[in-house]
N, C-alpha and C positions, 0 to 999 in steps of 0.2 A: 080932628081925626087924621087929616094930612100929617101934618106935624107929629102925629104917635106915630104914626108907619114910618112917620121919616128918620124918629130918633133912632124905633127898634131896627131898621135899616141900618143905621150908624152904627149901632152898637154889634148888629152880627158883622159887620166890614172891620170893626176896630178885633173882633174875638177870631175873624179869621186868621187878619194880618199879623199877629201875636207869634212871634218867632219862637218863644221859647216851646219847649217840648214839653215841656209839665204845666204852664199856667202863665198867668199875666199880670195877676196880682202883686203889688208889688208894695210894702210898708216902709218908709225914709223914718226911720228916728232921728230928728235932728232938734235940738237942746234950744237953741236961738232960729226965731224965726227970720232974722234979719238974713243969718248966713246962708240961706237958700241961695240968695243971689250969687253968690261966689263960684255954687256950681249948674250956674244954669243951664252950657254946654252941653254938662253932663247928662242935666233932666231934658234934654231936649233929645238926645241920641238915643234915651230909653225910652221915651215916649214916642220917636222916629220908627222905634223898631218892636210897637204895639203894645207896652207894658203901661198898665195903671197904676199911677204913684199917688200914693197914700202919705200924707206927710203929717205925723203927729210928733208929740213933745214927751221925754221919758215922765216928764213931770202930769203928764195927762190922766185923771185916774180912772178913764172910762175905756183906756186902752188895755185891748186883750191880743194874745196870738191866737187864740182857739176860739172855736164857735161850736157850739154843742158838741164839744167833746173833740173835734178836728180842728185843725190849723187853720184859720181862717184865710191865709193870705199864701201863697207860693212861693214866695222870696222877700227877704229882710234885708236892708242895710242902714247897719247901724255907725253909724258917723259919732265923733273924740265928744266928750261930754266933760263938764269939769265938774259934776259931784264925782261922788263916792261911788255910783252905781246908776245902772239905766232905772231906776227905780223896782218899785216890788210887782210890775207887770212885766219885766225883763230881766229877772234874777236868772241865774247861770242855770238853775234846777230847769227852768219851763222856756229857757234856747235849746238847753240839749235835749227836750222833749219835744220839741218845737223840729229838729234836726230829726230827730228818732220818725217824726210822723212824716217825713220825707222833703219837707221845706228847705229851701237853700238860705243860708247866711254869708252877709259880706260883712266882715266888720274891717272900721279902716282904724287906723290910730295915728296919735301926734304927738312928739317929746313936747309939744308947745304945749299942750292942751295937759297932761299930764294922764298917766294910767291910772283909773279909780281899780282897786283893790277887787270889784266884783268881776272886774276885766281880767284879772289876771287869771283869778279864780276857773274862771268859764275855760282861759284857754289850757289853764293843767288838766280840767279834764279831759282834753285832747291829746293831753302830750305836749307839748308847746309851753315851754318857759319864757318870761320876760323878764329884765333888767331887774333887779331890786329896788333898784331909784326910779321913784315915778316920774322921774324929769330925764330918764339918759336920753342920750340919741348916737346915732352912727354917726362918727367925722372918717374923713379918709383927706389925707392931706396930698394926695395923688389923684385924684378922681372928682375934683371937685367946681361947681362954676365959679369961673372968678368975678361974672360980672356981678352977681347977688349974693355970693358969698367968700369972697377977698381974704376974709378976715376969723372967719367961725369953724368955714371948711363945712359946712354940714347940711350943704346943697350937693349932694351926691348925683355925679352922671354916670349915668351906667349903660350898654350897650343894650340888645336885644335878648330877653334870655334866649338860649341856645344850649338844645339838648342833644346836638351831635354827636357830642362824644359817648351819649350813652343808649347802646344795641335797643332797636324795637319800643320803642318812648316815642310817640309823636308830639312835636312841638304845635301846640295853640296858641302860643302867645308869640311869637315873630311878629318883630314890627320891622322899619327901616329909619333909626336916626336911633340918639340917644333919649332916653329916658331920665328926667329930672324926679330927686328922691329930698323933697325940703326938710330936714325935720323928723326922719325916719327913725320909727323903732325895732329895733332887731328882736330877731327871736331865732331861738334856739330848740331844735326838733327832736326827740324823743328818738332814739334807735332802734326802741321796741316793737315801736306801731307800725304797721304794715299800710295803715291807712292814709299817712303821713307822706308828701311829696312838695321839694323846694320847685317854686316855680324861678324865684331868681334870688341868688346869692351875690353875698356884699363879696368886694374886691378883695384880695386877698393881703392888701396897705388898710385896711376899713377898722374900728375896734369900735368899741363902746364906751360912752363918755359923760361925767354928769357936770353940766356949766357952771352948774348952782355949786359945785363941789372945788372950793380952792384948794385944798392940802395934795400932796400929793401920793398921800397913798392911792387916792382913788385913779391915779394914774398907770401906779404900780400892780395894783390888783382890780384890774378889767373884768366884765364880765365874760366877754367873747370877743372873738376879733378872727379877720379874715372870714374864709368861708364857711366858719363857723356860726356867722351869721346869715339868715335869710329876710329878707325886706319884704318878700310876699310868698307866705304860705299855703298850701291846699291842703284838705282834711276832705276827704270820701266817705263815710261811712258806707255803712256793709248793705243799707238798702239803698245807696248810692246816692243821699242826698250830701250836699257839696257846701262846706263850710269854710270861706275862705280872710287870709287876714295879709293886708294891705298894711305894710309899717308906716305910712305918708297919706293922711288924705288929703292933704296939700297938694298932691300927684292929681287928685282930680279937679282940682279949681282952674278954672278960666282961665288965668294967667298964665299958667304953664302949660297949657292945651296949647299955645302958640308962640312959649314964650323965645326968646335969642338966648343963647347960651353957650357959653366959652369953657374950654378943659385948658387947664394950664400946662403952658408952652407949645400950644399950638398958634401956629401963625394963621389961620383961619377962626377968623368970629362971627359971631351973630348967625351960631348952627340953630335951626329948629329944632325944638323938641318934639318927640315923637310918642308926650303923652297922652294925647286923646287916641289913636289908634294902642295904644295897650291897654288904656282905660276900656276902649271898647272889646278886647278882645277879652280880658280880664272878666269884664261884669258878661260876656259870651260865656265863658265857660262855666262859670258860677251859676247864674240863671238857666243854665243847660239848653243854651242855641247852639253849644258845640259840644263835642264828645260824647253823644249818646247813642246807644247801642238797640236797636229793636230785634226782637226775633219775629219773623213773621210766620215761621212754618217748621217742623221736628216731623221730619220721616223717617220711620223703618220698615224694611221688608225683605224679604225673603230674594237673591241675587240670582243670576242665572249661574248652575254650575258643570261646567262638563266634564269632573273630574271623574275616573269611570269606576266601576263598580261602586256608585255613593249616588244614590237619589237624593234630593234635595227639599222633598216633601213628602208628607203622608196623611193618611185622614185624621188622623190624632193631633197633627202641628199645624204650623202658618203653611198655606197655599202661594204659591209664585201669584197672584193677581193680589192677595191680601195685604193690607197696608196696618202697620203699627198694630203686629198680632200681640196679643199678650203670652205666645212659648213659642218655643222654637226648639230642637233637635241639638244634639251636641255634634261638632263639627259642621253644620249649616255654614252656609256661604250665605251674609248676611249684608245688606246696604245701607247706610246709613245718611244720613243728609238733614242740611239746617237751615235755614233761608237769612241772614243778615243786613239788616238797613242801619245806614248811619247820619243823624242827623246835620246839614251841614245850614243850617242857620233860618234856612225857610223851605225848604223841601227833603225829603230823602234820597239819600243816593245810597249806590251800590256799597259793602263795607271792603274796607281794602286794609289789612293789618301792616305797619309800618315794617320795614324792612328790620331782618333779623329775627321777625316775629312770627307764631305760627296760631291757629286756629286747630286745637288737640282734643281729640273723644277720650274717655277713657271709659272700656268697660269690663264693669270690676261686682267683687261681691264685697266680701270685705278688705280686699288691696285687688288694685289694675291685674287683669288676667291681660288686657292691652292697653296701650298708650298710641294714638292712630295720629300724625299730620292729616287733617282735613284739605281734598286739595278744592281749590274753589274752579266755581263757573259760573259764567251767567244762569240766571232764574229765570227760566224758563216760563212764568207765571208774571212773574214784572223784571224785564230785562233791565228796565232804565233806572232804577232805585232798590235793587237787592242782588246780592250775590249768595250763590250755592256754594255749600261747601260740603263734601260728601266723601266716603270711604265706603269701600269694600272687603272683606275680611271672615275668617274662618273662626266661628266659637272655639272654644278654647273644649277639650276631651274632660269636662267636667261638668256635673247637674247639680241645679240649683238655681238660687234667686238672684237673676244678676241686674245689673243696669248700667244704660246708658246715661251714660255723665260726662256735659261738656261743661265745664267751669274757666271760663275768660274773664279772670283778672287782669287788669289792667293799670298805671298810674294814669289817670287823666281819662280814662272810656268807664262809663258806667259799666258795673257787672255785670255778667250772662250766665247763667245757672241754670240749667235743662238738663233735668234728670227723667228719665222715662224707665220702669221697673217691666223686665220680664222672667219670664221661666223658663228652665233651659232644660230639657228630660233628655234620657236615654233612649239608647236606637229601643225599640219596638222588637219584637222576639222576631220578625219578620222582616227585618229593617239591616241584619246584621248581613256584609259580604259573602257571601258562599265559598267555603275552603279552599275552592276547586281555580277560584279568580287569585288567590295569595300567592305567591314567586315563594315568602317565607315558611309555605304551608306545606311545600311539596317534600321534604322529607321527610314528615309527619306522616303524610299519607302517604309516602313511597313504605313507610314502618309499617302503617295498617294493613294496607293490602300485603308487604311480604307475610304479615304473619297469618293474616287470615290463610296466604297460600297454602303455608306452610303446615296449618292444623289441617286443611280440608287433606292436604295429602298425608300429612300424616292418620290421619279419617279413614283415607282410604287404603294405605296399606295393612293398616287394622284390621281393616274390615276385609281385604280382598286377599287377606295370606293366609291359606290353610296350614295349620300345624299338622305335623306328622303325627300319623298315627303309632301307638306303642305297640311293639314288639314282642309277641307273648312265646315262650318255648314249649314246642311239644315233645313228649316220650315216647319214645317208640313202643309196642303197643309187645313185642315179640322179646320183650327182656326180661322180662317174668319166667319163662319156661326154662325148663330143664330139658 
């Protein structure tokens, strides 16, 4: 009975300590069971930071991603395989269904190991092309280690990605040294998708190249080259599950978690590589221990307004004490407010949008009557893990169905999408300014009253003038005689 108490004891300590923000479950497709060991660093760092690894074989046929109808597992990665395909329980149809029910995917890949044809397939539905030759890989004869790779060129060092140059993009992946890339396969990113985002681009000396290929057209006509190529892709979908692809999963074996490593014509050797912290921050972002967006709280209500001759409530609308009324008055003084948590790996903290960037309402019917900068504050409810972000503002001289719509897209932050529907009426027959308070009104009513003057006295000379009386002639009475 001890020992029950003690496991389920263990088992709620391992489900708290579980960093990621959606789950802990965690499925390894790996093809040979031998090569487990090559990345046991890596299984150690995901097991450090509370995820349960699942390791089955594509060849396995009792392996499912769903379980009565839902995703069985919270996060996939699926490591170079040298059939054709991960088999018929990981065809391309039930990953992107698998994606679609909100699971994360890492796939990694290897020129050594070569691309099965069901790989490539999966990632055109993304958008995302690979080489034609299922053996290319990136050479860059400028970027390259010379201690392991002298002669091939195709051990690519690359620095830290870095998203400085581009306004309101927060970087998750900074690391400090360089990054070793053995064997990488490039890919090339659709221009159309929105959902699409390079996390790190090959050098701008870097092309695409197939070894197996002596002639040299293939030299001549490359697939891609420079930074045309990316080595590690991001794919967001729209309910924010996070499908990413790794060109090298060479990049996560042991040996190059520590390995020495030299760029040519530097007088400094035996630099660290610095791929187990991008490994780490890599399989962070993918498994959602970083970038995630919570809303904790959507208010609205009625604002204080002392603008004059204009009340700001009535028995018909929202009350100044009323919270999230469903109608409101047209020109209402109106406050709006959002509470934001952002997940930073094992607790929530306050959300803070990278510079350049803003936090926008827009409230609209069928196009924005506004478009608002939300300005933030502390939350007053949890100081220490959410920030407020709130506006004040005047309805728009129009009735009808409106709403409040915050829509925070993001590269790299899960979605926010908080839309709240209200009603917007007309003042009240009772509700309308009095003439008398209008600056605009007063020659209108300076017209009324002249005229009304002017009929009462034209009224009264009508009324108060006696017409003269007519004039009749008499005959003198003594003109008849003789």
């Amino acid at each position: 009975m001890r020992l029950r108490l003690f496991g389920l004891l263990l088992g709620l300590l391992g489900f708290v300590s579980a960093l990621s923000a959606q789950g802990q479950k965690l499925l390894v497709v790996i093809e040979d069971e031998s090569d487990k060991s090559k990345y046991s660093q890596f299984w150690s760092g995901l097991q450090d930071r509370g995820f349960q690894l699942s390791y089955r074989s594509p060849k396995d046929t009792t392996l499912s991603l769903f379980l009565h109808g839902e995703p069985a597992y919270s996060h996939l990665l699926l490591l170079p395989t040298k059939s054709k395909g991960f088999g018929p329980s990981l065809t391309p149809n039930l990953i992107v269904d698998f994606v679609n029910g909100g699971s994360n995917v890492l796939l990694a890949l290897s020129a050594e190991q070569g691309i099965p044809s069901a790989v490539s397939s999966l990632l055109l539905e993304l958008d995302i092309s690979l080489p034609p030759d299922r053996n290319s890989l990136v050479v860059d004869h400028f970027n390259y280690d010379t201690q392991s790779a002298g002669e091939g060129h195709d051990v690519l060092l690359l620095p830290s990605p870095s998203t400085n140059t581009k306004k309101g993009i927060k970087n998750f992946f900074s690391v400090d040294g360089l990054i070793a890339f053995p064997h990488a396969v490039g890919q090339v990113l659709g221009n159309a998708s929105p959902l699409l985002a390079s996390v790190l681009k090959a050098p701008s000396t870097a092309y695409t190249y197939n070894p197996k290929d002596d002639s040299s057209e293939g030299l001549e006509d490359v697939f891609a080259t420079g930074a045309q190529l990316n080595l590690v892709s991001a794919f967001q979908a729209r309910n924010s599950a996070r499908f990413t692809v790794l060109g090298s999963s060479e990049a996560l074996e042991d040996k190059w978690f520590d390995a020495s490593v030299s760029l040519p014509g530097k007088t400094a050797t035996g630099q660290k590589t610095a791929n187990k912290a991008f490994a780490h921050a890599l399989s962070a972002w993918t498994f959602k221990e970083l970038g995630v967006l919570r809303v904790n709280s959507v208010t609205h209500h009625l604002a204080e307004d002392t603008r004059a001759g204009i009340t700001n409530s009535t028995a018909v609308s929202a009350a100044p004490g009323d919270v999230n009324p469903e109608i409101y008055r047209i020109k209402n003084r109106v406050h709006y407010s959002i509470s934001l948590s952002e997940y930073a790996g094992t607790h929530w903290i306050p959300f803070t949008p990278p510079a350049g960037d803003e936090v926008q309402l827009e409230f609209s019917m069928l196009s924005p009557f506004h478009r608002l900068n939300l300005t933030p504050s502390p939350d007053q409810s949890h100081p220490n893990n959410a920030t407020t972000y709130s506006a004040d503002f005047v309805l728009p001289d129009q009735h009808g169905i409106f709403n409040f719509f915050l829509e925070h897209r993001r590269p790299f932050y899960t979605n926010v999408e908080e839309k709240r529907t209200v009603s917007v009426r007309q003042f009240a027959h009772d509700e309308w300014p009095r003439s008398f308070v209008i600056s605009a009104a007063f020659p209108w009513i300076g017209g009324i009253w002249i005229t009304v003057a002017g009929w009462v006295g034209f009224v009264a000379l009508w009324v108060y003038s006696k017409p003269e009386a007519a004039r009749r002639e008499l005959k003198v009475g003594g003109a008849g005689k003789r």
